[in-house]
N, C-alpha and C positions, 0 to 999 in steps of 0.2 A: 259449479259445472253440473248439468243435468243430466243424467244419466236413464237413455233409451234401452226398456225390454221387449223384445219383440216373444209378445204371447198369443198370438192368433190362432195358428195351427193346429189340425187336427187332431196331429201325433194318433196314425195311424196304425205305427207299429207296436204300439202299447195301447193295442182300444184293449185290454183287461181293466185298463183303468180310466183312458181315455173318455170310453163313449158315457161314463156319466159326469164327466168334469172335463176342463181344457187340463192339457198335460203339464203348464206349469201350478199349478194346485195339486199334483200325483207331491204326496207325501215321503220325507228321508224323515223318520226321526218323529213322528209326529207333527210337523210343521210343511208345508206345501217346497217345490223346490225354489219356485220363484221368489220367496221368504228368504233362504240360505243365500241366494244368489245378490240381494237387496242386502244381506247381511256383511256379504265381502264389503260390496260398494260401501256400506256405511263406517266401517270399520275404518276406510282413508277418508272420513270427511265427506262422501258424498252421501246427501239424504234427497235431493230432490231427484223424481224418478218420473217418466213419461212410457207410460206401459200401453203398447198397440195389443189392443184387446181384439178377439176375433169370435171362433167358435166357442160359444158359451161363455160368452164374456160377461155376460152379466154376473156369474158365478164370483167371476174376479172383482168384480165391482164390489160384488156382498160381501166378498172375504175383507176387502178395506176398510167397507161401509163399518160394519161388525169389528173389527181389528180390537181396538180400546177394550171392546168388551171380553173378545174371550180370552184379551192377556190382564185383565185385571181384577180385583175381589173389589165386589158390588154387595149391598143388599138391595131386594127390590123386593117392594111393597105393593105385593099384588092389590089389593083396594085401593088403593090410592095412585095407582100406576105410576110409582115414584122410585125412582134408581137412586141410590148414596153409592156415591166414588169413596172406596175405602184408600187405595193405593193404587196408584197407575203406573205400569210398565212399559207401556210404546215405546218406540222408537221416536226420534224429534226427524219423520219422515213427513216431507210433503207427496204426496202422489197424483199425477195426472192419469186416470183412463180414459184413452181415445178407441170408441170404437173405429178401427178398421177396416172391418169387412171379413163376411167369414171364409171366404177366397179366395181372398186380396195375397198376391205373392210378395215376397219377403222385399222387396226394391219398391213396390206400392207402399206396403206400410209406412215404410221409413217416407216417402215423399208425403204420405196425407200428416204425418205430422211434422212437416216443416215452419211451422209456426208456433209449436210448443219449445223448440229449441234454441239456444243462442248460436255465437261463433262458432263454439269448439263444445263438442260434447262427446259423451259414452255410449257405446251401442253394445250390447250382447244377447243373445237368442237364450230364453227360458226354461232353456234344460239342461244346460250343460255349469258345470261345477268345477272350481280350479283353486290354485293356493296362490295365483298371481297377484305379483304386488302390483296393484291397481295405480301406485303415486309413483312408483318406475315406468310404468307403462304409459302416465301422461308425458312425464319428463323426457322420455324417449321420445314420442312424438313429438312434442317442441323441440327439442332441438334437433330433430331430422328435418324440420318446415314444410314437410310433404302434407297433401290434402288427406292423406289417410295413413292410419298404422291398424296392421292386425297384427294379432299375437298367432304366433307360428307355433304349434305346438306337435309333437311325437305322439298319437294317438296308442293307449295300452292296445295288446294284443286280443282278439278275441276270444280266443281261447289259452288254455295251460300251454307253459312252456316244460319241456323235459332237457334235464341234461345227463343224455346217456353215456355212459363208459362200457364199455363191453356191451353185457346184457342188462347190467346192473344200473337204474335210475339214481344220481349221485345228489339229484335237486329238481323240486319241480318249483315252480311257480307261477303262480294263479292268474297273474294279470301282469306281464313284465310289457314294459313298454316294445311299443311295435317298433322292428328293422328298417320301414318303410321310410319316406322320407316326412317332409312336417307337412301337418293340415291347418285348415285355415279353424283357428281356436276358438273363434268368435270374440274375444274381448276385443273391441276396437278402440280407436280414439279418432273420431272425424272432425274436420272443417266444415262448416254450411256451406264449401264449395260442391261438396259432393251433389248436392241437389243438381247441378248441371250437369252430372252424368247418370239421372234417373229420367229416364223419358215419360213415363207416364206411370199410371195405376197398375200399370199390366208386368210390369217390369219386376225381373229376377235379381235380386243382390248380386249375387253369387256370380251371375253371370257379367254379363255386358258391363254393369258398372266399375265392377271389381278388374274386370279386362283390360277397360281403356282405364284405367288408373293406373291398371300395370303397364301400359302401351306408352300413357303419358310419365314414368315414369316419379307418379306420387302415390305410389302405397307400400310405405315402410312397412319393414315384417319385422317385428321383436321376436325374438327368439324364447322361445321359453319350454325348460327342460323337467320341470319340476311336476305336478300333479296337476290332471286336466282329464276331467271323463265328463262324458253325454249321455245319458239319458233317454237310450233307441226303444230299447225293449224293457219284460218284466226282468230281465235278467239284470240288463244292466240297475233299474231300480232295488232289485234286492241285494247287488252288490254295494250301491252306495248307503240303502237300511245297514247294512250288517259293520260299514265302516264306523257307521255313525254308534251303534249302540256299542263296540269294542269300545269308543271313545280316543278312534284312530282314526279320526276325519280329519285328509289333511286339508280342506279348507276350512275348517273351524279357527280361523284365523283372529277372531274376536274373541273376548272374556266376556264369562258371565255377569251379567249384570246385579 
């Protein structure tokens, strides 16, 4: 099964890092987010990935292009312009990049690459980071038979929580999950039915297709309670750094190699 990243996007709200690279290359840990995020998917078996490339896409291109090399010990023989492969690390990843469009709204993307995908594939948006078990989350869509499932998730809070007794603060906590009700998580699992609810290149996800799926009654919601943050601001990026270097990232769902 092929698994779709939708990496186009400005990501406006983090131009600190933004406006010199696209925001799935903004760094957790030393490694780009859209790496960690390729990282879950491969963890259940899925390695082939079709990533809608957008602003600064080429950037993404280079990072693939390059991959092999800056995960492995080489010598290179400048006179001779000759590389020796001491030991290789990659991943057994196939990767498609499609550019997109650097404008192209989020229901475009996914329609110009409807020919890189099969029946049933994965969709998730480039920023956001989760502990989801990805092979629950197919299984649940097959057996609901609906044209679509997202993962329904309880977004953290954005700011500290306080639990007051008197005058006296008895517990704070930094990021408790929000009271609200569930967002839509972005991890999907679709049918190539969905193409007949994207009207054109101009078309929002979010909107219209996601509506009449709900209208038509096929867009199963998985439920998912566990860890799930996005990626908006520099805030949120130096909360998911700080997880990471604790060595309490709870998507590090994979061993080290």
């Amino acid at each position: 099964m092929k698994v779709v990243i939708l990496a186009g996007g400005i990501g406006s709200r983090i131009s600190e890092e933004s406006i010199m690279r696209p925001k799935p290359l903004i760094e957790v840990g030393a490694m780009p987010i859209i790496w960690h995020i390729m990282k879950l998917y491969s963890h259940y078996g899925l390695n082939d990935f079709v990533i809608c490339c957008g602003y600064k896409g080429h950037l993404i291109k280079e990072f693939f292009f390059n991959y092999s090399l800056y995960t492995t010990d080489v010598t290179i023989n400048v006179n001779k312009n000759e590389l020796i492969v001491h030991k290789k690390r990659t991943e057994s990843w196939k990767v498609t990049l499609v550019n997109t469009g650097e404008f192209t709204p989020t229901g475009g993307r996914i329609k110009i690459i409807k020919d890189y995908v099969d029946d049933l594939f994965c969709l998730t948006y480039g920023d956001g980071l989760s502990s989801i078990n990805i092979s629950d989350l197919i299984n649940f869509h097959k057996n609901n038979k609906k044209i679509a499932t997202v993962s329904a998730v309880r977004p953290p809070a954005r700011f500290g929580a306080l639990n007051i007794k008197g005058d006296s603060v008895i517990n704070f906590q930094e990021k408790p999950i929000g009271d609200g009700g569930r967002i839509n998580g972005g991890y999907f699992v679709l049918s190539n039915k969905i193409f007949d609810y994207i009207k054109n290149n101009n078309t929002i996800w979010e909107k219209e297709p996601l509506e009449n799926l709900a209208k038509d009654n096929q867009l199963a919601a998985y439920k998912f309670d566990e860890f799930w943050y996005a990626m908006d601001t520099l805030r949120d990026k130096n909360h998911l750094e700080s997880l990471w270097l604790s060595k309490k990232a709870p998507w590090k769902v994979w061993s080290e190699d």
